[in-house]
MDTraj code that builds the backbone (N, CA, C; nanometers):
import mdtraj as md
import numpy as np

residues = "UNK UNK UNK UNK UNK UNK UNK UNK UNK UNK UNK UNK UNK UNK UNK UNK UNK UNK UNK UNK UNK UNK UNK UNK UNK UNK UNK UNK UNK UNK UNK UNK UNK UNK UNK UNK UNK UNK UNK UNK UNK UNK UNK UNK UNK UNK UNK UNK UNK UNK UNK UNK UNK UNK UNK UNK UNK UNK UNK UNK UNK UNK UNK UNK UNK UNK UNK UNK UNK UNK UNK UNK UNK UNK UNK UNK UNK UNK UNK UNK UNK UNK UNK UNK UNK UNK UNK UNK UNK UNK UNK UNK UNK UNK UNK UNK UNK UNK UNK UNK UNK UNK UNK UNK UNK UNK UNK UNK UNK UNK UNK UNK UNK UNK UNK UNK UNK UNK UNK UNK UNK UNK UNK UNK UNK UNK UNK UNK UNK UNK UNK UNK UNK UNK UNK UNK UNK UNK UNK UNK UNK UNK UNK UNK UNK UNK UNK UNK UNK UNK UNK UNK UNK UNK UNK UNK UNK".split()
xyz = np.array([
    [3.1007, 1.0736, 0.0656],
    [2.9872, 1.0141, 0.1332],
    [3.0118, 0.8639, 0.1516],
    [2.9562, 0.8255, 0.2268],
    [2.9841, 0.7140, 0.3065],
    [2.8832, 0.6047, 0.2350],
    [2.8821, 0.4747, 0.2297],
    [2.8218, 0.3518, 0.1301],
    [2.6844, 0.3488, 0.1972],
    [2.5945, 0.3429, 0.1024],
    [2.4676, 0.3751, 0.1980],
    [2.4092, 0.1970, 0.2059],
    [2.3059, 0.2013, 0.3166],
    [2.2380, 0.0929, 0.3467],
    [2.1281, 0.0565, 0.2719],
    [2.0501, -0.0991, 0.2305],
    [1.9664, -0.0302, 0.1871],
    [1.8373, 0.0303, 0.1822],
    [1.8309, 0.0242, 0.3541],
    [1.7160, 0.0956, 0.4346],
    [1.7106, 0.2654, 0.3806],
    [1.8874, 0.3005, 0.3834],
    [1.8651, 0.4235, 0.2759],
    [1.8744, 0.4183, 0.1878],
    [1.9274, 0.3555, 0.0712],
    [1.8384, 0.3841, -0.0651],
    [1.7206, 0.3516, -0.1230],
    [1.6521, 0.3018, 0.0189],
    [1.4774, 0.2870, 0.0011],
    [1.4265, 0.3861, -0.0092],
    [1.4815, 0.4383, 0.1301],
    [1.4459, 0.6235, 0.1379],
    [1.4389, 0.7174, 0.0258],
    [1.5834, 0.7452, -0.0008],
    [1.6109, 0.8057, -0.0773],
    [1.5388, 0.7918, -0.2216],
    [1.5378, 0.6618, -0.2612],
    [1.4066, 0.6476, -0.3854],
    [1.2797, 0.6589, -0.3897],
    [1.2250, 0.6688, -0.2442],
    [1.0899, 0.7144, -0.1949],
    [1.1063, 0.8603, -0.2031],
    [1.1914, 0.9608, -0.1731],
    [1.1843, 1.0826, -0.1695],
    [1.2071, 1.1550, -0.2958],
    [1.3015, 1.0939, -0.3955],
    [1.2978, 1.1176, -0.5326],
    [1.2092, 1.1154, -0.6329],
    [1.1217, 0.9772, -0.5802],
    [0.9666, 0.9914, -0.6482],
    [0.8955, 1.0815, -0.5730],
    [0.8783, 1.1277, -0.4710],
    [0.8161, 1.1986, -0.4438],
    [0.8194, 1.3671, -0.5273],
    [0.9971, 1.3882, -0.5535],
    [0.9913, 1.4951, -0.5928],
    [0.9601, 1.5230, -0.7645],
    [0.9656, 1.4018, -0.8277],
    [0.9286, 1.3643, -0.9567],
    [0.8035, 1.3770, -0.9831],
    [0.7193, 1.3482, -0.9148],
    [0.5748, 1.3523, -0.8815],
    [0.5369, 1.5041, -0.7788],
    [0.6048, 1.5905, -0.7747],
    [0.5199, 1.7086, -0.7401],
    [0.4560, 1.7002, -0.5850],
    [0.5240, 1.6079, -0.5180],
    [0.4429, 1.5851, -0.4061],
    [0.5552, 1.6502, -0.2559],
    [0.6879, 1.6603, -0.2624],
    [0.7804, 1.6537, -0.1997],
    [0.7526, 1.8717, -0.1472],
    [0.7692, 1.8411, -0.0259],
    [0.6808, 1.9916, 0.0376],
    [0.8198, 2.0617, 0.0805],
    [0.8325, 2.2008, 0.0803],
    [0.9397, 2.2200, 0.1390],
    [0.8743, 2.2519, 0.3167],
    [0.9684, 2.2655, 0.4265],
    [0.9576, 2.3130, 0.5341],
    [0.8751, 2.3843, 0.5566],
    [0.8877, 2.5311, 0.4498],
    [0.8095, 2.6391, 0.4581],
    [0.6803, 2.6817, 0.3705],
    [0.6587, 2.5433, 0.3062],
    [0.5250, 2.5419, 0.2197],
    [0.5541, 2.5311, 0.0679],
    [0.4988, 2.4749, 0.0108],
    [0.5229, 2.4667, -0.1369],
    [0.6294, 2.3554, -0.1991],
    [0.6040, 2.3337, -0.3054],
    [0.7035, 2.2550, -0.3664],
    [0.8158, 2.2432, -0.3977],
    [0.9226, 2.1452, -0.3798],
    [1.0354, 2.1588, -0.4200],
    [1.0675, 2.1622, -0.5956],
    [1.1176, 2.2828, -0.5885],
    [1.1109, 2.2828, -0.7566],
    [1.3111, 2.2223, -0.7984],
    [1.3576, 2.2541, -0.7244],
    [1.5348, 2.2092, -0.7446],
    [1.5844, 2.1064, -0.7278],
    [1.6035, 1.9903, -0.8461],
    [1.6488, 1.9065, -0.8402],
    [1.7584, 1.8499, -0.7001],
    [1.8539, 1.9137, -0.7124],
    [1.9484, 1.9734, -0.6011],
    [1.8920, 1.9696, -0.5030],
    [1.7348, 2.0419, -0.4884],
    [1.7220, 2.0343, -0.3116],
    [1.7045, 1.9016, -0.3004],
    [1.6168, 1.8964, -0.3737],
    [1.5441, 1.7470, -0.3305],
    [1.6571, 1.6531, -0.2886],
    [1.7527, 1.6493, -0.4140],
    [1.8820, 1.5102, -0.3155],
    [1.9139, 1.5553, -0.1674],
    [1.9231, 1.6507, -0.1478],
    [1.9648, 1.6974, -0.0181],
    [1.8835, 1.6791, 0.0574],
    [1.7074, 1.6762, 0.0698],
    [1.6543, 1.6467, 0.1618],
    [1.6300, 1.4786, 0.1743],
    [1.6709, 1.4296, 0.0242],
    [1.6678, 1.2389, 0.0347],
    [1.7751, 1.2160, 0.1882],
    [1.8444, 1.2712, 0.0998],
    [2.0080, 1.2011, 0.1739],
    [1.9847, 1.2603, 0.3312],
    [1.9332, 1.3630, 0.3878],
    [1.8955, 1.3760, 0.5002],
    [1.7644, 1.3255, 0.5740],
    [1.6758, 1.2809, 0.5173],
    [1.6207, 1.1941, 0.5469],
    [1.6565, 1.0706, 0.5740],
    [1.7325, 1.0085, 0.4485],
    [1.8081, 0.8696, 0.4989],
    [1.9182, 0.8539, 0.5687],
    [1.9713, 0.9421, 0.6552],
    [2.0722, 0.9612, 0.7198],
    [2.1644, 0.9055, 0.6684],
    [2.2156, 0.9834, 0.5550],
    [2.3396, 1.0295, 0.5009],
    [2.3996, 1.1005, 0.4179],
    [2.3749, 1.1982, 0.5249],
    [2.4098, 1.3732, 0.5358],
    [2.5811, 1.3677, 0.4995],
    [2.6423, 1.4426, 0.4387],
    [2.8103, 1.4265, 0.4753],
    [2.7813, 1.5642, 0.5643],
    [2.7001, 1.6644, 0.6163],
    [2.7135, 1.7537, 0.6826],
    [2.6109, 1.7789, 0.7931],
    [2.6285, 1.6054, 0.8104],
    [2.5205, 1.5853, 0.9737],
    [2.6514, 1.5044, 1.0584],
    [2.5938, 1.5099, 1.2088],
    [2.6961, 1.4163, 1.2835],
    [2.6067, 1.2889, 1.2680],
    [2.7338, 1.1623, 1.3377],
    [2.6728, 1.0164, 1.3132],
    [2.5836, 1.0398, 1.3595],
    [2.5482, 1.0522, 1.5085],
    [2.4330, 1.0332, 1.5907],
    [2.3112, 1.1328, 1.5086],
    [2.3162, 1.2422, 1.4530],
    [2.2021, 1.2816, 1.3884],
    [2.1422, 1.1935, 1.2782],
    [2.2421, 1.2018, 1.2055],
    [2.1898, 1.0979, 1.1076],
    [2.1542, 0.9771, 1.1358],
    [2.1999, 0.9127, 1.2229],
    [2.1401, 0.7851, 1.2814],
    [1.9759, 0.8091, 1.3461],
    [1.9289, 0.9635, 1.4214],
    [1.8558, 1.0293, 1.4631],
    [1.7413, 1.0046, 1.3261],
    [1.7818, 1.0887, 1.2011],
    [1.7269, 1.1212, 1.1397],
    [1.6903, 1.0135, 1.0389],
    [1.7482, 0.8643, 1.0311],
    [1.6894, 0.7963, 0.9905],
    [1.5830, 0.6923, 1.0451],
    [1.6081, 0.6927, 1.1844],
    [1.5367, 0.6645, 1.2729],
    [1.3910, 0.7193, 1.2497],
    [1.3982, 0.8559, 1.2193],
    [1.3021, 0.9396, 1.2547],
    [1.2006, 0.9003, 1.1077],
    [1.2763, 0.8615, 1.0268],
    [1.2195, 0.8863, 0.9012],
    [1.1394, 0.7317, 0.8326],
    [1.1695, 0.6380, 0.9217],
    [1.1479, 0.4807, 0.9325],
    [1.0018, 0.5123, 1.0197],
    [1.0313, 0.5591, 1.0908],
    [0.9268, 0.5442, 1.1991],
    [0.7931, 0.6671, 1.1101],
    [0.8410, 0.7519, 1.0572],
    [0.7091, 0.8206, 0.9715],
    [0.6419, 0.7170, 0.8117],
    [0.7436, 0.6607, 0.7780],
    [0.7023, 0.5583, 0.6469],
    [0.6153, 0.4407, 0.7121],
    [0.6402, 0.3935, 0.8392],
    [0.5703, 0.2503, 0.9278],
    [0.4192, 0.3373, 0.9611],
    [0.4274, 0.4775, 0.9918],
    [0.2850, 0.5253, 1.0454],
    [0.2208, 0.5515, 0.9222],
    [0.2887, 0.5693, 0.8086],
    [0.2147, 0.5983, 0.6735],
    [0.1740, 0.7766, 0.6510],
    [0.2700, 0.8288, 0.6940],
    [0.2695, 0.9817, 0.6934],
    [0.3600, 1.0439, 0.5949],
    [0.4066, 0.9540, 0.5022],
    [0.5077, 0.9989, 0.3994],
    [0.3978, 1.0717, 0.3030],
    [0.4107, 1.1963, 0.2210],
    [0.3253, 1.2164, 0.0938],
    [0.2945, 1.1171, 0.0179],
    [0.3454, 0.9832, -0.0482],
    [0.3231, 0.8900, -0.1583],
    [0.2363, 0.7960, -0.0668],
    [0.2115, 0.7932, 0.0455],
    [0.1468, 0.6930, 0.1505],
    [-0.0422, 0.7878, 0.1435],
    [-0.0203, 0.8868, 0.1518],
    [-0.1013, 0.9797, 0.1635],
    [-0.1826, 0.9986, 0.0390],
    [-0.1332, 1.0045, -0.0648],
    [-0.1689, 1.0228, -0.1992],
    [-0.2847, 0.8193, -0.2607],
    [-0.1799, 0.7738, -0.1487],
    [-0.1925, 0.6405, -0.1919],
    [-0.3388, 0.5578, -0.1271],
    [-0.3269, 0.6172, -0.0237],
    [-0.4269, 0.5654, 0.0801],
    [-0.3594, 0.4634, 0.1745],
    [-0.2179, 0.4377, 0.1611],
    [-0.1539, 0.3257, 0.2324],
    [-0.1395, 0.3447, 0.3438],
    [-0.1563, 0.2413, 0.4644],
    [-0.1699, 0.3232, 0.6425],
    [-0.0046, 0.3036, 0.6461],
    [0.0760, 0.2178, 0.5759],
    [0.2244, 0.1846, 0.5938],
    [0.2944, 0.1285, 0.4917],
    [0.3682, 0.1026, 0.5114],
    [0.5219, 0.0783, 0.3877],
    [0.4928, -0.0740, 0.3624],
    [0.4495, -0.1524, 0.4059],
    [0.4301, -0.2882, 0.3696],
    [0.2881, -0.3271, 0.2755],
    [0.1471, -0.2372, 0.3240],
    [0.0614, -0.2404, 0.2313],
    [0.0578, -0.2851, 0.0906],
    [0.0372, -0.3167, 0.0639],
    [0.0705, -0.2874, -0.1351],
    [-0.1261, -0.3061, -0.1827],
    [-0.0980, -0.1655, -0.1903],
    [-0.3066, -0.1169, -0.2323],
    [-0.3459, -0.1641, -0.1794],
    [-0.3364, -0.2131, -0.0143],
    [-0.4937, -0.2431, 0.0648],
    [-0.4473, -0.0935, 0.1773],
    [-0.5272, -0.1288, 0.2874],
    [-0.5060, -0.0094, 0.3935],
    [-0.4040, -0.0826, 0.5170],
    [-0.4058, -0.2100, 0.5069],
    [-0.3104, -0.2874, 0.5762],
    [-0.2383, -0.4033, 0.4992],
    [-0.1426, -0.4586, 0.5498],
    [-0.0777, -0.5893, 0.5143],
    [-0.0657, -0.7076, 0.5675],
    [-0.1815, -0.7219, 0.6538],
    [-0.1991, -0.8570, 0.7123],
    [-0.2098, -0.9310, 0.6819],
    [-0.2375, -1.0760, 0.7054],
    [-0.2705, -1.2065, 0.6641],
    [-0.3961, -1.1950, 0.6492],
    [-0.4525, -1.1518, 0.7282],
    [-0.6375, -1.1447, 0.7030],
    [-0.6639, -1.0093, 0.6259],
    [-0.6090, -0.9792, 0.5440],
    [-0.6402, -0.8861, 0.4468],
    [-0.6062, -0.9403, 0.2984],
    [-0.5428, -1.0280, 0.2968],
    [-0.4601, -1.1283, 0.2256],
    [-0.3343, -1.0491, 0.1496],
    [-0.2642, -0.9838, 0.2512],
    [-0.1687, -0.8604, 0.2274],
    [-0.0359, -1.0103, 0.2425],
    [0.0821, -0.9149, 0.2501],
    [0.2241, -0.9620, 0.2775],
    [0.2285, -1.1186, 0.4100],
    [0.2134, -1.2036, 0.3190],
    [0.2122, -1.3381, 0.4698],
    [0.1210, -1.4369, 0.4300],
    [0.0112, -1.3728, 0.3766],
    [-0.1182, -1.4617, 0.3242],
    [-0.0720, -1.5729, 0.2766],
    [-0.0816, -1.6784, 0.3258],
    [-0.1372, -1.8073, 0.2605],
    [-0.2224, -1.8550, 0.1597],
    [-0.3493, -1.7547, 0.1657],
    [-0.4282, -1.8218, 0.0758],
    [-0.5314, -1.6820, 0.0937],
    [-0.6079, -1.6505, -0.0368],
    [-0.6912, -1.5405, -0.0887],
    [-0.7973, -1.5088, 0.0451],
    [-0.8798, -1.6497, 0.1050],
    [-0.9705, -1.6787, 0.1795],
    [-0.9559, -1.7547, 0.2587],
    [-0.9650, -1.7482, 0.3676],
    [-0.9318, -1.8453, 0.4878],
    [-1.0456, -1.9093, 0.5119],
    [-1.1683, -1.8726, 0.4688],
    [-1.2940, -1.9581, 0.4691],
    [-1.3125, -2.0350, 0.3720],
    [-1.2281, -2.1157, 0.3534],
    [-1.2355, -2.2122, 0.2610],
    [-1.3143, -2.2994, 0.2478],
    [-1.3237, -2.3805, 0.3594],
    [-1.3919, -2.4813, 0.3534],
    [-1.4165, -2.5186, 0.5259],
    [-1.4983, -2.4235, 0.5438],
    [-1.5592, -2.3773, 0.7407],
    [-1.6193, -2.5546, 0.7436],
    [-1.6996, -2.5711, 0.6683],
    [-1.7879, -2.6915, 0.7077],
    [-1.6908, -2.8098, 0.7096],
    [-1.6161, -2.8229, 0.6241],
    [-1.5443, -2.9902, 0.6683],
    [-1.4310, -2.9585, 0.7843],
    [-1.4025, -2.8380, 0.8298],
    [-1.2956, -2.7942, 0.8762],
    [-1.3499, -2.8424, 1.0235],
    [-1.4655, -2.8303, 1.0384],
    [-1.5708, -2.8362, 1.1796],
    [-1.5522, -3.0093, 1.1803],
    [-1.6281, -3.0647, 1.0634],
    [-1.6263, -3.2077, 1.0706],
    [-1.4796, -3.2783, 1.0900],
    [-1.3846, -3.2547, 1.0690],
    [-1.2578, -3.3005, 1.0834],
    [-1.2239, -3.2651, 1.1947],
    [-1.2360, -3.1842, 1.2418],
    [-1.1977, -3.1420, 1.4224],
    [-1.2597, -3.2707, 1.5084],
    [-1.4136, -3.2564, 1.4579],
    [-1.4291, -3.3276, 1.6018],
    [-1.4294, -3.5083, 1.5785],
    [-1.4139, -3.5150, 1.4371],
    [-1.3763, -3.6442, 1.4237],
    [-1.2709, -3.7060, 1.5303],
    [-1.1801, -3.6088, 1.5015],
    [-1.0131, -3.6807, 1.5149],
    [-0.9972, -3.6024, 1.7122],
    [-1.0839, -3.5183, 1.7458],
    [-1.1099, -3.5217, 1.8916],
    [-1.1819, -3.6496, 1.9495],
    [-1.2966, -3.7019, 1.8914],
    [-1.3819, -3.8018, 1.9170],
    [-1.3111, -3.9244, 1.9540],
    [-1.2152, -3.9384, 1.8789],
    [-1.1367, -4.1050, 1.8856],
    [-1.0069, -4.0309, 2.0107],
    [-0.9954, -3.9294, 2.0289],
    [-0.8906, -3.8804, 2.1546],
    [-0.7315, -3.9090, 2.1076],
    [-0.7542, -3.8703, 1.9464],
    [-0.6100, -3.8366, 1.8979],
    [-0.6058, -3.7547, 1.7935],
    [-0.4845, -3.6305, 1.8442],
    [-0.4663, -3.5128, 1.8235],
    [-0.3668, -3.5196, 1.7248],
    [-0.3455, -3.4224, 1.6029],
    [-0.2820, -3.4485, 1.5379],
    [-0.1224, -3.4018, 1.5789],
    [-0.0053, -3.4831, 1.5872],
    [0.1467, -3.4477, 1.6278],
    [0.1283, -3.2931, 1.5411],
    [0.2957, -3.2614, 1.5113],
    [0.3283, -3.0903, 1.4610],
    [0.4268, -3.1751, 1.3584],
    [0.4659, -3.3320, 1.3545],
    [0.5142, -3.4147, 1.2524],
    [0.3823, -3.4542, 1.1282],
    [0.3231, -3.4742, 1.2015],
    [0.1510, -3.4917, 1.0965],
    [0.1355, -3.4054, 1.0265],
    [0.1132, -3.2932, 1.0893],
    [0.0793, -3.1600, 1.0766],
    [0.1560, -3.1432, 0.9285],
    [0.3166, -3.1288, 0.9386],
    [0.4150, -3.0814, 0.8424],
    [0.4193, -3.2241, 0.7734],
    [0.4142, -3.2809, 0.7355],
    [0.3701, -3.3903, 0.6060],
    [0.2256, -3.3833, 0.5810],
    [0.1745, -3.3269, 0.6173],
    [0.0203, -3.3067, 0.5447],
    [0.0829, -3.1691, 0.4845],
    [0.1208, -3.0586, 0.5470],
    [0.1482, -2.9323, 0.4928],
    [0.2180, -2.9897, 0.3590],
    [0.3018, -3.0654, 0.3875],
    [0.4242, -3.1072, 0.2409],
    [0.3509, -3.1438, 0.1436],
    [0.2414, -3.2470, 0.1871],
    [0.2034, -3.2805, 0.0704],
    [0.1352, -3.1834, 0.0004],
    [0.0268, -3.0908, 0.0198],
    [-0.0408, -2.9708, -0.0003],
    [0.0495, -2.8520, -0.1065],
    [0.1813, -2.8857, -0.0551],
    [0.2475, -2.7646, -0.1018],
    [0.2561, -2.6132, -0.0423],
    [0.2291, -2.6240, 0.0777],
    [0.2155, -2.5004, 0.1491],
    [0.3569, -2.4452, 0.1455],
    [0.3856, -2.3522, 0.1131],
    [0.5228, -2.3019, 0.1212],
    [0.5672, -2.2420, 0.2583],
    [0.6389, -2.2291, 0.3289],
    [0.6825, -2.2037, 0.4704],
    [0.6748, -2.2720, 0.5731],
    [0.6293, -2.3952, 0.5212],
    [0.5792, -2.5263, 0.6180],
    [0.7274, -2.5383, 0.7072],
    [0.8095, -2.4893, 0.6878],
    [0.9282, -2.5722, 0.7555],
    [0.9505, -2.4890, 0.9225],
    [0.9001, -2.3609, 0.8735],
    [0.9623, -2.2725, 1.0110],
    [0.8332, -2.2663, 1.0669],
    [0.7206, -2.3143, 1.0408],
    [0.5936, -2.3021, 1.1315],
    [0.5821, -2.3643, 1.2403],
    [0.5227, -2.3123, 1.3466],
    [0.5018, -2.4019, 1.4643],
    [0.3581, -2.4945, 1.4637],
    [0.3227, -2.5786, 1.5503],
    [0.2798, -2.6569, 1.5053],
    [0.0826, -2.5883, 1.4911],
    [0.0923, -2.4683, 1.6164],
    [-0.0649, -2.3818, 1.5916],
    [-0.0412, -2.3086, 1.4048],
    [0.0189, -2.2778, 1.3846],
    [0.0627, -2.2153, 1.2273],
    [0.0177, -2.3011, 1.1144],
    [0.0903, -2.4482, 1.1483],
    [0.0577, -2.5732, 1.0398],
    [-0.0843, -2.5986, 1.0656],
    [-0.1602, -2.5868, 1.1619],
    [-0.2657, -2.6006, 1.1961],
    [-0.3557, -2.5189, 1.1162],
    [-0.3211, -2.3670, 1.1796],
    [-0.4095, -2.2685, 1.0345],
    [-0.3645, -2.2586, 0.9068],
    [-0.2537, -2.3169, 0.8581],
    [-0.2465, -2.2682, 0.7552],
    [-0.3580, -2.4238, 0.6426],
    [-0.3319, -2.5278, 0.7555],
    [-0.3916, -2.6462, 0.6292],
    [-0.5566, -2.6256, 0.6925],
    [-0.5901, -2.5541, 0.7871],
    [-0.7914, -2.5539, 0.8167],
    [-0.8118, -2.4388, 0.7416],
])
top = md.Topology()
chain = top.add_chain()
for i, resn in enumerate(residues, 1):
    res = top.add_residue(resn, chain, resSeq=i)
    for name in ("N", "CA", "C"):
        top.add_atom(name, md.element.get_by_symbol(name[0]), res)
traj = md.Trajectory(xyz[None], top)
């Protein structure tokens, strides 16, 4: 067998817990009770079969990425997770304060956020995307460097 990626040994450790946990279905109904099967359906899931062609297995991991992103795997199901990035909410957004979040609450502080806008509109100077990222620095915002300058904007209002 060929060195796997580690898009497949994500797989493959997703499908192993699955079969550890009683959750892993065969084709024709019921549980996989054989250690044995189960590797065989990991490794074909993660496309790498030694008794698939490239293009299937490339097929079949394709296929199997795209069911973990819709959240149709059994451990997604069991979990309530809509997808693979979640971690215990139903999404992983920034406004869920999932994978990206900045900060717990983005309503931090609505009222001075209003008063500081129209201050610094009032006098008819806007803050540069250099302002912006030395205010971020000082704050400590982490990712300040690759943000654009609408980003530095939400991440310090």
């Amino acid at each position: 067998m060929a060195k796997t990626s580690p898009k497949q040994r994500k797989t493959v450790g997703r499908v192993m817990h699955e079969y550890e946990h009683g959750e892993l279905k065969r084709s024709r109904g019921g549980k996989v009770r054989s250690r044995r099967q189960a590797v065989a359906i990991a490794l074909r899931e993660a496309g790498a079969s030694k008794y698939e062609s490239k293009q299937e297995n490339k097929r079949n991991l394709r296929k199997t990425k795209s069911k973990e992103s819709h959240g149709d795997t059994a451990q997604q199901e069991r979990e309530g997770k809509s997808h693979v990035g979640a971690r215990g909410r139903k999404e992983s957004s920034p406004a869920m304060g999932g994978r990206g979040a900045r900060h717990a609450s983005s309503r931090r502080s609505s009222a001075s956020h209003g008063r500081r806008r129209s201050a610094s509109h009032s006098r008819g100077h806007e803050e540069t995307r250099a302002e912006l990222y030395e205010e971020a620095k000082r704050r400590h915002i982490p990712g300040r460097s690759k943000m654009s300058k609408r980003q530095l904007e939400n991440a310090l209002h």
